[in-house]
Predicted model as a PDB file, atoms N, CA, C, CB and O in Angstrom, pLDDT in the B-factor column:
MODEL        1                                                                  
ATOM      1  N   UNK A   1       0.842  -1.180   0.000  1.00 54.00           N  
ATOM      2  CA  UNK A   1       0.000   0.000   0.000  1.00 54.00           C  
ATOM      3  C   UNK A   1       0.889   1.245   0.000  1.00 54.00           C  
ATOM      4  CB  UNK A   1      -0.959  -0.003   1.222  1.00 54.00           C  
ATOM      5  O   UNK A   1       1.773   1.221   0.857  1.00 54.00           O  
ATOM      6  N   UNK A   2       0.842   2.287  -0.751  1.00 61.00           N  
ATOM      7  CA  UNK A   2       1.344   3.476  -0.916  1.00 61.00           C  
ATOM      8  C   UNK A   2       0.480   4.505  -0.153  1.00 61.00           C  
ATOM      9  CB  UNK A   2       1.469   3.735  -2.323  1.00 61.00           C  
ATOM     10  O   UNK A   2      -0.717   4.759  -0.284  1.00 61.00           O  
ATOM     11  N   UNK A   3       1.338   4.992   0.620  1.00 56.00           N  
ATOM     12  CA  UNK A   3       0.669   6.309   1.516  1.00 56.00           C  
ATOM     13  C   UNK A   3       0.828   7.404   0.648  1.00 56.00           C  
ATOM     14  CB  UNK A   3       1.440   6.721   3.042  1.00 56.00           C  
ATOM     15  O   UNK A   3       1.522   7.300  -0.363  1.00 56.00           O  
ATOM     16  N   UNK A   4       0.271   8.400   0.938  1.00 58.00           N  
ATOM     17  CA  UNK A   4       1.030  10.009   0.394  1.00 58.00           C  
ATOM     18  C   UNK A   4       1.609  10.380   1.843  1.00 58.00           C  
ATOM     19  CB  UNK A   4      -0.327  11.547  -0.320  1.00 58.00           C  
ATOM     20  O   UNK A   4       1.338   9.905   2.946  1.00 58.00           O  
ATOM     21  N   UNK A   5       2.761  11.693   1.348  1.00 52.00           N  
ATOM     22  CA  UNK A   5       3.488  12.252   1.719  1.00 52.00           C  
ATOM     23  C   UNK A   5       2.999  12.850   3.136  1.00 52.00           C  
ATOM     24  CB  UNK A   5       3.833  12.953   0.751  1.00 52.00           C  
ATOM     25  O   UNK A   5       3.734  12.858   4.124  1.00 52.00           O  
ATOM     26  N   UNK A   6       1.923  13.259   3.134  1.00 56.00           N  
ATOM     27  CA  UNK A   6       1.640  14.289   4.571  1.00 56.00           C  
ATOM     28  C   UNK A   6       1.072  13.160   5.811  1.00 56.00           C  
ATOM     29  CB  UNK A   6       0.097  15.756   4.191  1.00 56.00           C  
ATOM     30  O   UNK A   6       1.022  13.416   7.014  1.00 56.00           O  
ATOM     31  N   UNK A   7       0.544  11.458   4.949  1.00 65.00           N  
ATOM     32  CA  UNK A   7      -0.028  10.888   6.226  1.00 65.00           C  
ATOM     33  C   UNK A   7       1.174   9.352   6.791  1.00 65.00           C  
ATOM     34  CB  UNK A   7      -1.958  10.311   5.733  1.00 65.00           C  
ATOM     35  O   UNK A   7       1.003   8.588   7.741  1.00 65.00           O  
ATOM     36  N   UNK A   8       2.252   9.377   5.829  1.00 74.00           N  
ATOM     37  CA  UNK A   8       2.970   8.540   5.680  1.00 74.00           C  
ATOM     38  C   UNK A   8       3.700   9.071   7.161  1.00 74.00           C  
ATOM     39  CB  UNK A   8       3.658   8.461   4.217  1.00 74.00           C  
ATOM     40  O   UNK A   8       3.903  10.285   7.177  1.00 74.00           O  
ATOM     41  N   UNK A   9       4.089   8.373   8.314  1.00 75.00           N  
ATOM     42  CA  UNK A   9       4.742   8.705   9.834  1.00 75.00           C  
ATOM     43  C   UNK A   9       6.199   8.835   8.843  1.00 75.00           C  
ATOM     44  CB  UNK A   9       4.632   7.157  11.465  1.00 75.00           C  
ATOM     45  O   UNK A   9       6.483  10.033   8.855  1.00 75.00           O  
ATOM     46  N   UNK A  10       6.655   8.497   8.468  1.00 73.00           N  
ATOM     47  CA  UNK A  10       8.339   8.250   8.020  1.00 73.00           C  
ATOM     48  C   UNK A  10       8.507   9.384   7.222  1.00 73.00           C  
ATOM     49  CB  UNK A  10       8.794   6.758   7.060  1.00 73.00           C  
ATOM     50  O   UNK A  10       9.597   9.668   6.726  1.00 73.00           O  
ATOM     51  N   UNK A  11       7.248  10.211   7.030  1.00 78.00           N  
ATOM     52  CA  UNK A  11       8.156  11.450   5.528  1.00 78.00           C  
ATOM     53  C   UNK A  11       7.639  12.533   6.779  1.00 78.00           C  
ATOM     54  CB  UNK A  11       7.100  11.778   3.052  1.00 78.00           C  
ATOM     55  O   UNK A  11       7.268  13.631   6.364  1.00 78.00           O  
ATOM     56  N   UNK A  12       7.599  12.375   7.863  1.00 86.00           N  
ATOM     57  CA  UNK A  12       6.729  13.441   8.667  1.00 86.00           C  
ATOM     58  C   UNK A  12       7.734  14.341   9.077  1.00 86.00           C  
ATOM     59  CB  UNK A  12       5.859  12.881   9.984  1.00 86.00           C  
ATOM     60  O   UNK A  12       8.818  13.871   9.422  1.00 86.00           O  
ATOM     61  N   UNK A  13       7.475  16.048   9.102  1.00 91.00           N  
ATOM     62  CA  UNK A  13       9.053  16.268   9.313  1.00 91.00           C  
ATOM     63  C   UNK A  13       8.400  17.281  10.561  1.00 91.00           C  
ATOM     64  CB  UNK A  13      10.268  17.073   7.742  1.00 91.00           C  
ATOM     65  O   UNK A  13       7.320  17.872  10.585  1.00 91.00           O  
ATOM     66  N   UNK A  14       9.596  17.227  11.661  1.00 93.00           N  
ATOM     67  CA  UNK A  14       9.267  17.389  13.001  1.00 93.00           C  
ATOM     68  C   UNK A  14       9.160  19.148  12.523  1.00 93.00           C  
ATOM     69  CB  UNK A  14      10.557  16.705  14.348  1.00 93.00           C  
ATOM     70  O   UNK A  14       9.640  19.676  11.520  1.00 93.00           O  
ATOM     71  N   UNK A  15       8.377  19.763  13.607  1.00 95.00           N  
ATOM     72  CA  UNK A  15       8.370  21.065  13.698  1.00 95.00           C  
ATOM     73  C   UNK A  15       9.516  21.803  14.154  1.00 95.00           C  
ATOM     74  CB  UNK A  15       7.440  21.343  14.376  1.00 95.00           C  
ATOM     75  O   UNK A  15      10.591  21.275  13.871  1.00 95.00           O  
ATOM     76  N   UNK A  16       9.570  23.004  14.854  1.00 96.00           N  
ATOM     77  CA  UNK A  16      10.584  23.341  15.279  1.00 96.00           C  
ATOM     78  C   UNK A  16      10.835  23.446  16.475  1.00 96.00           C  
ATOM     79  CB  UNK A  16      10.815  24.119  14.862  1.00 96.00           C  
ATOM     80  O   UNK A  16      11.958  23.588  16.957  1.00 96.00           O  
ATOM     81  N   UNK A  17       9.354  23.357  17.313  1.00 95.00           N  
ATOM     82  CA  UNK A  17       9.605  23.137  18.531  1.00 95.00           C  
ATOM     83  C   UNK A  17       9.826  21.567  19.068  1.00 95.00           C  
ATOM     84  CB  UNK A  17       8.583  23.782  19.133  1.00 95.00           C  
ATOM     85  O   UNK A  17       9.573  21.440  20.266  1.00 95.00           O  
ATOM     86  N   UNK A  18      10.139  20.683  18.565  1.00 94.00           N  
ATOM     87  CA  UNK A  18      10.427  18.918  18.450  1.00 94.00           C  
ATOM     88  C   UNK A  18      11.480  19.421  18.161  1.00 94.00           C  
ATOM     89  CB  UNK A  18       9.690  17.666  17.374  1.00 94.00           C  
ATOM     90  O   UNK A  18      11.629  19.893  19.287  1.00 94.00           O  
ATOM     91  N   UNK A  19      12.487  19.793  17.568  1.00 96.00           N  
ATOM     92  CA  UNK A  19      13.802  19.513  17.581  1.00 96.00           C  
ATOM     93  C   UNK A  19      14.810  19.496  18.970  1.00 96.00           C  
ATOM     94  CB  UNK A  19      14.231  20.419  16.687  1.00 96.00           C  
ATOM     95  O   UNK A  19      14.381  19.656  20.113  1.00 96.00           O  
ATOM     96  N   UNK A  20      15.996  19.306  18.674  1.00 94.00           N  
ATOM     97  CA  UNK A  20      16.140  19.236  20.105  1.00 94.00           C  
ATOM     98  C   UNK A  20      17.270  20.750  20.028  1.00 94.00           C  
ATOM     99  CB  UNK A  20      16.871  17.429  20.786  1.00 94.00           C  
ATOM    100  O   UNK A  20      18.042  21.208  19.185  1.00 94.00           O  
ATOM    101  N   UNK A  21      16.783  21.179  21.546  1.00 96.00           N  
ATOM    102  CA  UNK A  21      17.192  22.463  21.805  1.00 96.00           C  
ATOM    103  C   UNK A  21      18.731  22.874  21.196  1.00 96.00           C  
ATOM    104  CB  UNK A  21      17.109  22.593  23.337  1.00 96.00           C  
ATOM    105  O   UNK A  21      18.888  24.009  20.747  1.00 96.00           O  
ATOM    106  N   UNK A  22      19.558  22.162  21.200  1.00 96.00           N  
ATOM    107  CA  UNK A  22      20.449  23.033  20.559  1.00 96.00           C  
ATOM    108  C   UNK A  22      20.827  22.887  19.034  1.00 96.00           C  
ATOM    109  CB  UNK A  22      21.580  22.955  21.287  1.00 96.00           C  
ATOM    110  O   UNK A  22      21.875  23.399  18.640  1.00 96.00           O  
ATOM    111  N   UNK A  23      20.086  22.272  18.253  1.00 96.00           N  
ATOM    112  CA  UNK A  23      19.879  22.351  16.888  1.00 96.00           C  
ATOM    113  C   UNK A  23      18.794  23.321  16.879  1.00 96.00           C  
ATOM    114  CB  UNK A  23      19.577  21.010  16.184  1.00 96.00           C  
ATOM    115  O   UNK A  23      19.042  24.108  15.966  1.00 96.00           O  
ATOM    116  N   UNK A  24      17.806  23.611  17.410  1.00 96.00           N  
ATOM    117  CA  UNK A  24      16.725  24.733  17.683  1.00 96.00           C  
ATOM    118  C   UNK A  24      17.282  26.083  17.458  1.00 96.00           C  
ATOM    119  CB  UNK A  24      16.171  24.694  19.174  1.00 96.00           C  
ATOM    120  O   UNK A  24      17.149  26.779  16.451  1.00 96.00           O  
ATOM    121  N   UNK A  25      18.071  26.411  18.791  1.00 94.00           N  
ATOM    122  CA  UNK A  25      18.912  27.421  18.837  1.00 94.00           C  
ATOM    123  C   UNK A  25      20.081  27.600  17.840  1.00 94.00           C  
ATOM    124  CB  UNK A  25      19.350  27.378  20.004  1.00 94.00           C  
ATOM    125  O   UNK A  25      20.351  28.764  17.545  1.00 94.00           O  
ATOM    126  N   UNK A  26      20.654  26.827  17.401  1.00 94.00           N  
ATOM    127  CA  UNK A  26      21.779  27.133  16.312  1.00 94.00           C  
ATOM    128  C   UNK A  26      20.815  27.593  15.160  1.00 94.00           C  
ATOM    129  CB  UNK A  26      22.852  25.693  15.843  1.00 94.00           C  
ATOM    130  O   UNK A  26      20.916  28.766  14.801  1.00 94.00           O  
ATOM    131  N   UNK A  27      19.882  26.776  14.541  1.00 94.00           N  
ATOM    132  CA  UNK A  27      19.235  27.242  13.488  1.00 94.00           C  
ATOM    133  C   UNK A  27      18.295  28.302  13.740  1.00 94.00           C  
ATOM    134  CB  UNK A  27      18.656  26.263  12.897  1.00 94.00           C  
ATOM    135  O   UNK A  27      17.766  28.679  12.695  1.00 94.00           O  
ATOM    136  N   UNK A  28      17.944  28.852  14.671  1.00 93.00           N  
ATOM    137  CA  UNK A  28      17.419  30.080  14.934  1.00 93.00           C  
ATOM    138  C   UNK A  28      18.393  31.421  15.211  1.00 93.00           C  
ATOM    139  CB  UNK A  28      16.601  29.819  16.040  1.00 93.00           C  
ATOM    140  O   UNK A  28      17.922  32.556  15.127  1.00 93.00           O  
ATOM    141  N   UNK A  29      19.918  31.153  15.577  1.00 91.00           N  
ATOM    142  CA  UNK A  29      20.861  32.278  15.744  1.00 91.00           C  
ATOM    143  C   UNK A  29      21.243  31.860  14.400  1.00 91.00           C  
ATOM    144  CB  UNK A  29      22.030  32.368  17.044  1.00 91.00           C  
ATOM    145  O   UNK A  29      21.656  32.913  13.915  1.00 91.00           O  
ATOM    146  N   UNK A  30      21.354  30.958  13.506  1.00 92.00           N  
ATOM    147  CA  UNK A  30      21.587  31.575  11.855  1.00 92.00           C  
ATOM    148  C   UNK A  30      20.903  32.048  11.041  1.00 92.00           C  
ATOM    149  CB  UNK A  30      21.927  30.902  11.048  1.00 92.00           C  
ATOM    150  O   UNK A  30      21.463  32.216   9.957  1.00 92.00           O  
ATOM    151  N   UNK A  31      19.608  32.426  11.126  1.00 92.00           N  
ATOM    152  CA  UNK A  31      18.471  33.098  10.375  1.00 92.00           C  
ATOM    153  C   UNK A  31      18.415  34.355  11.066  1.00 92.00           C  
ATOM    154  CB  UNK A  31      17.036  32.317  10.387  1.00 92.00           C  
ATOM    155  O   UNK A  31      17.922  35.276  10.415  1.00 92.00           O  
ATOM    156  N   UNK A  32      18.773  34.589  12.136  1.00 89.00           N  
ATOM    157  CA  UNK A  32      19.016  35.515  13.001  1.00 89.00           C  
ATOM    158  C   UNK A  32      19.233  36.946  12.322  1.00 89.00           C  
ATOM    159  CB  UNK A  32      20.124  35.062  13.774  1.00 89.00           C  
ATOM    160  O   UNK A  32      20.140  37.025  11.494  1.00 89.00           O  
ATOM    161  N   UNK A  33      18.512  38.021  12.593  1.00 79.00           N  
ATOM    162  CA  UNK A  33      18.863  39.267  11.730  1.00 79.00           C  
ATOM    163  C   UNK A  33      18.672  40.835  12.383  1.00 79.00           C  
ATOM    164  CB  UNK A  33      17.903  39.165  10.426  1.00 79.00           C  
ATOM    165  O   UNK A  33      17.730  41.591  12.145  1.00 79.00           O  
ATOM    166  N   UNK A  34      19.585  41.047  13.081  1.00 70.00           N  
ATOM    167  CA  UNK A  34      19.273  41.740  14.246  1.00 70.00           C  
ATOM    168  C   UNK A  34      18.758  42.845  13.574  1.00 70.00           C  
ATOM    169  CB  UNK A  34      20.395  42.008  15.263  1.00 70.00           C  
ATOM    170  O   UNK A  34      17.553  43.041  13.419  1.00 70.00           O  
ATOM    171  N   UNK A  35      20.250  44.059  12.900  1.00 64.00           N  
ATOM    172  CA  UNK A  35      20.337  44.784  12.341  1.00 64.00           C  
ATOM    173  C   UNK A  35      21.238  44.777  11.324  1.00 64.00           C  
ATOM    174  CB  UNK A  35      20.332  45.441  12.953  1.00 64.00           C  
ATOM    175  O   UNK A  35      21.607  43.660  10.962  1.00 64.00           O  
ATOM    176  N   UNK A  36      21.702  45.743  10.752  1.00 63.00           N  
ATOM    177  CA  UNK A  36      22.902  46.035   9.820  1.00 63.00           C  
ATOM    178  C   UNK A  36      23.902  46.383   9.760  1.00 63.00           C  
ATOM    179  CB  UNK A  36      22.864  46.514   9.249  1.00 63.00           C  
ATOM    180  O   UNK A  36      24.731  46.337   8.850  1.00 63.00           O  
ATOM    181  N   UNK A  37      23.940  46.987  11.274  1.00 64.00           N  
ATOM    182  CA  UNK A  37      25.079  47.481  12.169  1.00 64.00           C  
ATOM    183  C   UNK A  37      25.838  46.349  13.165  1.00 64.00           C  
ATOM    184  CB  UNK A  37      24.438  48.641  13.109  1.00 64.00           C  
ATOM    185  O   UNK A  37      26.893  46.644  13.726  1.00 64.00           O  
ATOM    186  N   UNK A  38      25.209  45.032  13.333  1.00 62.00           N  
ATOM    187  CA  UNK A  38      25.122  44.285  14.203  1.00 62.00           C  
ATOM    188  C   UNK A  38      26.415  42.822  13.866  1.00 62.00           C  
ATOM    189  CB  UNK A  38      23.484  44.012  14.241  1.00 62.00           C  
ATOM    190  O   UNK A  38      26.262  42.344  12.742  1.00 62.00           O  
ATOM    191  N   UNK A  39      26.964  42.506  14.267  1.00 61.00           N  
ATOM    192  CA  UNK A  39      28.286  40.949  13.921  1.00 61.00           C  
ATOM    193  C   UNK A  39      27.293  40.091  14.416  1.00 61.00           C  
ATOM    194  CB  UNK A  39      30.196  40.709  15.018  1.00 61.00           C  
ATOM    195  O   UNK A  39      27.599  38.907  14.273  1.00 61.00           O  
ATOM    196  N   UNK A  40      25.952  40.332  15.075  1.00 61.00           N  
ATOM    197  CA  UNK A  40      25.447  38.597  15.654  1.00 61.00           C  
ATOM    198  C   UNK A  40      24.961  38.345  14.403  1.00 61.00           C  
ATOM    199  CB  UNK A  40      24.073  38.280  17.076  1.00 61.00           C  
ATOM    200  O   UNK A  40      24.568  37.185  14.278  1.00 61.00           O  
ATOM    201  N   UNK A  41      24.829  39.179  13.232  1.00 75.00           N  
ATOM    202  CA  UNK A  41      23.691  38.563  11.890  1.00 75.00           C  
ATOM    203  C   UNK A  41      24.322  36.896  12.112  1.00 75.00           C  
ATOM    204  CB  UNK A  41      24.087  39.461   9.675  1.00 75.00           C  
ATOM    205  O   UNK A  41      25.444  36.566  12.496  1.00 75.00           O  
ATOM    206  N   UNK A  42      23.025  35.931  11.672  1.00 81.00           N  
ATOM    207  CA  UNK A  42      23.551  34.415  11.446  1.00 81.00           C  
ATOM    208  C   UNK A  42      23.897  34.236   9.841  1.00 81.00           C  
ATOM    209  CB  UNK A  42      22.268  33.205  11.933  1.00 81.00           C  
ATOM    210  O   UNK A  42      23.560  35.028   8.961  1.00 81.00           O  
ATOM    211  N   UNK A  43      24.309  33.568   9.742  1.00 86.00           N  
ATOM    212  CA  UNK A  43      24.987  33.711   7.884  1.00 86.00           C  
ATOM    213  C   UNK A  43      24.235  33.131   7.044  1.00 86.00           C  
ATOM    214  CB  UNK A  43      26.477  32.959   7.449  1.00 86.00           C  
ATOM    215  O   UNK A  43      24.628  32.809   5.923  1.00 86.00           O  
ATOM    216  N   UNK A  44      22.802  32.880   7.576  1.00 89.00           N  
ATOM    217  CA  UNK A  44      21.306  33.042   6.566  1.00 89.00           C  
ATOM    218  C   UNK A  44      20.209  33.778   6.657  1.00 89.00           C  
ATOM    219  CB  UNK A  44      20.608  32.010   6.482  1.00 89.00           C  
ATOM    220  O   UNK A  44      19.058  33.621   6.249  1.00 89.00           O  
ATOM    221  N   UNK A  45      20.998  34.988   7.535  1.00 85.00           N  
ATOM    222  CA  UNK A  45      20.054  36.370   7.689  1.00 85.00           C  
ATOM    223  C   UNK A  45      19.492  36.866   6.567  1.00 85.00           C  
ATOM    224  CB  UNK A  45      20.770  37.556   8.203  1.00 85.00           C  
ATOM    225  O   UNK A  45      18.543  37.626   6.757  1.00 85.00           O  
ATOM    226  N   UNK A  46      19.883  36.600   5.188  1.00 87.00           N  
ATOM    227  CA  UNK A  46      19.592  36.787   4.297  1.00 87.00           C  
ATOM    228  C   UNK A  46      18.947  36.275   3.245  1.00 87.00           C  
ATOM    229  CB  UNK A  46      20.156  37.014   4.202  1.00 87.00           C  
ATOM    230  O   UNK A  46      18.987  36.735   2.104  1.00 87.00           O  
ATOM    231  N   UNK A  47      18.251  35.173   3.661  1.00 90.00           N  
ATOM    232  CA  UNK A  47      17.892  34.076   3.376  1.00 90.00           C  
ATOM    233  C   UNK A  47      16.296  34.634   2.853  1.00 90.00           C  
ATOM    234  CB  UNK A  47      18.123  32.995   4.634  1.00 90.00           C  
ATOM    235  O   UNK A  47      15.649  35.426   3.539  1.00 90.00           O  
ATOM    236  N   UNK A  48      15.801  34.085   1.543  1.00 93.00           N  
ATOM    237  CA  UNK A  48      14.360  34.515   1.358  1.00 93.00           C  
ATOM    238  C   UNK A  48      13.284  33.903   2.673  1.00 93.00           C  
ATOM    239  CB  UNK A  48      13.859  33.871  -0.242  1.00 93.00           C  
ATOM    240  O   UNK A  48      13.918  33.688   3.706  1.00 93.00           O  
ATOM    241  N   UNK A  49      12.126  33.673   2.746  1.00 94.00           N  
ATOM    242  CA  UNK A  49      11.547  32.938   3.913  1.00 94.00           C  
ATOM    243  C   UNK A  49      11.505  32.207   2.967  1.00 94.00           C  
ATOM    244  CB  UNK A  49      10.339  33.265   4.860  1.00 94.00           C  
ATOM    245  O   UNK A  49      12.377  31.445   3.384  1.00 94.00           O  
ATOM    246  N   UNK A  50      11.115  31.616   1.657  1.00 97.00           N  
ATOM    247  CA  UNK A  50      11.085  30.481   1.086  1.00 97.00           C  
ATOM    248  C   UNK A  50      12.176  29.364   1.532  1.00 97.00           C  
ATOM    249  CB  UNK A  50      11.144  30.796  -0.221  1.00 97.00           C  
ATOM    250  O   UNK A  50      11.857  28.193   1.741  1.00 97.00           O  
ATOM    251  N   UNK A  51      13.615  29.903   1.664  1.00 96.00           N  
ATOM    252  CA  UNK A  51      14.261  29.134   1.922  1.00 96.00           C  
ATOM    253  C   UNK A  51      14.602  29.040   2.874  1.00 96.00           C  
ATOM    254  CB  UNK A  51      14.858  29.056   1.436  1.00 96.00           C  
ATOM    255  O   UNK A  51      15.229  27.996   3.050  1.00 96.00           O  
ATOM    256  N   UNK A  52      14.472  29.941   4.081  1.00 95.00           N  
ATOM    257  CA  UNK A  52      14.262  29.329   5.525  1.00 95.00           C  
ATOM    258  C   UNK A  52      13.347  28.100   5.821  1.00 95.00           C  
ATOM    259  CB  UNK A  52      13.710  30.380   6.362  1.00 95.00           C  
ATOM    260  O   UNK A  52      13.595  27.122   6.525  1.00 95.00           O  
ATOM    261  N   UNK A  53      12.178  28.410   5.074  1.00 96.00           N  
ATOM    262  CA  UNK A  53      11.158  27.231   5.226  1.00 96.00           C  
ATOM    263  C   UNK A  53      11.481  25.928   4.512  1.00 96.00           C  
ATOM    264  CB  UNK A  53       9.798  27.660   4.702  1.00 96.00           C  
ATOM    265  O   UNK A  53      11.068  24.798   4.770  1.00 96.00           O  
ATOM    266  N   UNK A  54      12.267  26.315   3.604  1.00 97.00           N  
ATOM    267  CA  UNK A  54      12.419  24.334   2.453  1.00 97.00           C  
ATOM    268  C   UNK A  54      13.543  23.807   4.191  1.00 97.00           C  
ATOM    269  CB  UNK A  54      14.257  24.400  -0.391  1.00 97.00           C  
ATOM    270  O   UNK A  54      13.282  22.958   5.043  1.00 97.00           O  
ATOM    271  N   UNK A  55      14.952  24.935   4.057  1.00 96.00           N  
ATOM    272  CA  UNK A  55      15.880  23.918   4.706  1.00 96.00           C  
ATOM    273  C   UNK A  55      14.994  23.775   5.830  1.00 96.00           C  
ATOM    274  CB  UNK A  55      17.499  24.361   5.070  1.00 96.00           C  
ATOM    275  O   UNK A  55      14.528  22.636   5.845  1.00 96.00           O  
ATOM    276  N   UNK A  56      14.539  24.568   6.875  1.00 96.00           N  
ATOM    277  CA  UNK A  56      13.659  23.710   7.908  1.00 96.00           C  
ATOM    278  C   UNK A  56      12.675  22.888   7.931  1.00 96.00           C  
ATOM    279  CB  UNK A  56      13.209  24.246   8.552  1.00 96.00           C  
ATOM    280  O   UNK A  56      12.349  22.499   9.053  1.00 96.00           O  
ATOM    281  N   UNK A  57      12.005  22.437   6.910  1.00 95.00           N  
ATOM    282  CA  UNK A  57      11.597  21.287   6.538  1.00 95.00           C  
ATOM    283  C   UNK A  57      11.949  20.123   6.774  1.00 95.00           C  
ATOM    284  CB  UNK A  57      11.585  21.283   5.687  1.00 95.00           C  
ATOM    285  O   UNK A  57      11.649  19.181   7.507  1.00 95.00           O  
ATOM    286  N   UNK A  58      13.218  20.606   5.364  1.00 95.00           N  
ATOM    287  CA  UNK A  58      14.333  19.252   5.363  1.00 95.00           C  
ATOM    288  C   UNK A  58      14.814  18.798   6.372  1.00 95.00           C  
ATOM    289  CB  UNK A  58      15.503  19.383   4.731  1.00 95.00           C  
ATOM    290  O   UNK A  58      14.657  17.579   6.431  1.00 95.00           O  
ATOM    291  N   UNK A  59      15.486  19.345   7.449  1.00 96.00           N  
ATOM    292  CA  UNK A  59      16.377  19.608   8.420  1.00 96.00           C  
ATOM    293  C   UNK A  59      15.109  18.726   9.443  1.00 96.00           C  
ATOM    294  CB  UNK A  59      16.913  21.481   8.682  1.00 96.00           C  
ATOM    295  O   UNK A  59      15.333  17.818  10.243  1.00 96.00           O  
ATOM    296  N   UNK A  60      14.064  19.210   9.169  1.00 96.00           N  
ATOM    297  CA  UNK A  60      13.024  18.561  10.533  1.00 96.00           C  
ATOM    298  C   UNK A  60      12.501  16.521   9.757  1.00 96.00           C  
ATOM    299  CB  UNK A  60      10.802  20.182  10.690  1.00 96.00           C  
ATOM    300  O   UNK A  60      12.180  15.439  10.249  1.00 96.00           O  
ATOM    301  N   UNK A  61      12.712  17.065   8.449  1.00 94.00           N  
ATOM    302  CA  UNK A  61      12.329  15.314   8.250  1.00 94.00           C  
ATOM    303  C   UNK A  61      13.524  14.529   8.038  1.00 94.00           C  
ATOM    304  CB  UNK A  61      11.342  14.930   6.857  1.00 94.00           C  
ATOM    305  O   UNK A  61      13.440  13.302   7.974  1.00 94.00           O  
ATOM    306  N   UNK A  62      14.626  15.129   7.925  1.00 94.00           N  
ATOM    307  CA  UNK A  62      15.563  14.336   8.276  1.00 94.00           C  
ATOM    308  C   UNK A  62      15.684  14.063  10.023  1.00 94.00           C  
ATOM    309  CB  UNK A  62      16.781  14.963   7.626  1.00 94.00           C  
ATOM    310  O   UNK A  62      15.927  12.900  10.345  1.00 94.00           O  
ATOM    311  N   UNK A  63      15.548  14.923  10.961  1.00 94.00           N  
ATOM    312  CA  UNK A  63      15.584  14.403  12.202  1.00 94.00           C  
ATOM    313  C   UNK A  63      14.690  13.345  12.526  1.00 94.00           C  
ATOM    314  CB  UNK A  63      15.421  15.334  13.026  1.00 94.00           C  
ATOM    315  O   UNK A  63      15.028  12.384  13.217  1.00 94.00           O  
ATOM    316  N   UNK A  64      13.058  13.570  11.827  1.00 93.00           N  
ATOM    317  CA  UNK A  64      12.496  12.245  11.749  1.00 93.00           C  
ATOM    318  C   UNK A  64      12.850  10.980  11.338  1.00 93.00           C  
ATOM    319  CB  UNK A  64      11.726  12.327  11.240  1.00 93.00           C  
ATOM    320  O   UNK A  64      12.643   9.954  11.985  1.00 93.00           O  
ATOM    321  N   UNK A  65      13.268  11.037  10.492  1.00 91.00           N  
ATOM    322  CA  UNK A  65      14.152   9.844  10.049  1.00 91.00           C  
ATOM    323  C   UNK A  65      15.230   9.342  11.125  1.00 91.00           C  
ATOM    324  CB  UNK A  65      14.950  10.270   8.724  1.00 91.00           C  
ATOM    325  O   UNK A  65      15.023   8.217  11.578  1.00 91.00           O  
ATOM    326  N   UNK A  66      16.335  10.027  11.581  1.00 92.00           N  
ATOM    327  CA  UNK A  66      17.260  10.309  12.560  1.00 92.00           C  
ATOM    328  C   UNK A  66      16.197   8.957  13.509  1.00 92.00           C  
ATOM    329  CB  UNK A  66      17.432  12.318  13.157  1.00 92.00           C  
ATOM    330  O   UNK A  66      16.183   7.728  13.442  1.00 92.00           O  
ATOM    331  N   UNK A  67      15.435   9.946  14.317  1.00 90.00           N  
ATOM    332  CA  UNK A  67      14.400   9.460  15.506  1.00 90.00           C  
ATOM    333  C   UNK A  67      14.456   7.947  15.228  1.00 90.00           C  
ATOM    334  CB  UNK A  67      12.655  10.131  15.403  1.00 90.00           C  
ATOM    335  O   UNK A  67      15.076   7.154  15.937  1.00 90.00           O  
ATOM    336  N   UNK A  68      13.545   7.526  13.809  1.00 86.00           N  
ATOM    337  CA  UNK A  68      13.272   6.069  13.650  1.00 86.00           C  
ATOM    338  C   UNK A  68      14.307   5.138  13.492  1.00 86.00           C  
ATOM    339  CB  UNK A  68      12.510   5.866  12.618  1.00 86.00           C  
ATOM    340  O   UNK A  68      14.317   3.918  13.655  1.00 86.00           O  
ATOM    341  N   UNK A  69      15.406   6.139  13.052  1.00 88.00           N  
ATOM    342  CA  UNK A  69      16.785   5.105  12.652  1.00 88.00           C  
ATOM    343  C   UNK A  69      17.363   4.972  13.827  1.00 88.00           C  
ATOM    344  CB  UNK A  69      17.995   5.668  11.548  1.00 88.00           C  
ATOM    345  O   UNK A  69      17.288   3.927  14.474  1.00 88.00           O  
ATOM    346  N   UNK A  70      17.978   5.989  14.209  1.00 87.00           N  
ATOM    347  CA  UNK A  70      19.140   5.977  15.596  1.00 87.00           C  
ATOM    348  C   UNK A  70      18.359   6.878  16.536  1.00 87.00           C  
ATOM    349  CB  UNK A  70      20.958   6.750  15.272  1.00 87.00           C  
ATOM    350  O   UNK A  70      18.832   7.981  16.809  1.00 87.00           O  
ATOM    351  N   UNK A  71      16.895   6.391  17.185  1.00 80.00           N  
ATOM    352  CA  UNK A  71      16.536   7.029  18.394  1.00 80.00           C  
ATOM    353  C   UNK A  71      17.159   7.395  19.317  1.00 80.00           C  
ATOM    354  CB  UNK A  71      15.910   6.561  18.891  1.00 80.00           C  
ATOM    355  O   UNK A  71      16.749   8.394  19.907  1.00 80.00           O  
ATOM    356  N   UNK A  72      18.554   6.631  19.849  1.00 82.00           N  
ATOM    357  CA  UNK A  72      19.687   6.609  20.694  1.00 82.00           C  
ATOM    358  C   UNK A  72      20.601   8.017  20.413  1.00 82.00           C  
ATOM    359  CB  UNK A  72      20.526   5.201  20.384  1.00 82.00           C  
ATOM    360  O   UNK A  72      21.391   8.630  21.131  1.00 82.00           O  
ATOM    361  N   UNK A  73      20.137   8.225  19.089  1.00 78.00           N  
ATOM    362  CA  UNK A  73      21.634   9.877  18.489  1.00 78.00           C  
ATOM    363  C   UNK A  73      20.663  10.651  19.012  1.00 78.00           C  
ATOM    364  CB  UNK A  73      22.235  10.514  16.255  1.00 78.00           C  
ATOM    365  O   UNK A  73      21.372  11.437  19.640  1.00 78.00           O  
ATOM    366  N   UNK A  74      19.284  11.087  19.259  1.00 73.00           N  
ATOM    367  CA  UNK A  74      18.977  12.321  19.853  1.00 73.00           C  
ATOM    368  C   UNK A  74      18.747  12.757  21.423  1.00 73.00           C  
ATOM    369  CB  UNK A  74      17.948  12.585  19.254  1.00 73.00           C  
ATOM    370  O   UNK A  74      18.480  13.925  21.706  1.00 73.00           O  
TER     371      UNK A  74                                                      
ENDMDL                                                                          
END                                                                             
């Protein structure tokens, strides 16, 4: 039987509050965009939101995957 994508558990990609806190925080201080005057910018401050949203996607269904494979790595 073939699932689709959104009800299939294995393509499910975790949100951002499921990740674990310091992959949370790293990927939230690199989208990071204080000001223009500022050295904390993260080095995808510049990032469209399109592509904030694909890599955090990715980034969250690969940790799903992660979870089912090596529950023990998170």
């Amino acid at each position: 039987m073939i699932m689709r994508a959104q009800t299939d558990p294995a393509r499910r990609c975790l949100k951002l509050g499921e990740w674990p806190l310091a992959d949370r925080q790293a990927f939230l201080a690199g989208i990071a965009d204080d000001d223009i005057f500022s050295s904390g910018n993260g080095k995808a401050a510049g990032w469209s939101p399109a592509s904030v949203h694909k890599y955090r996607r990715g980034y969250g269904r690969w940790l799903n995957w992660l979870c089912h494979e090596c529950p023990q790595c998170l």
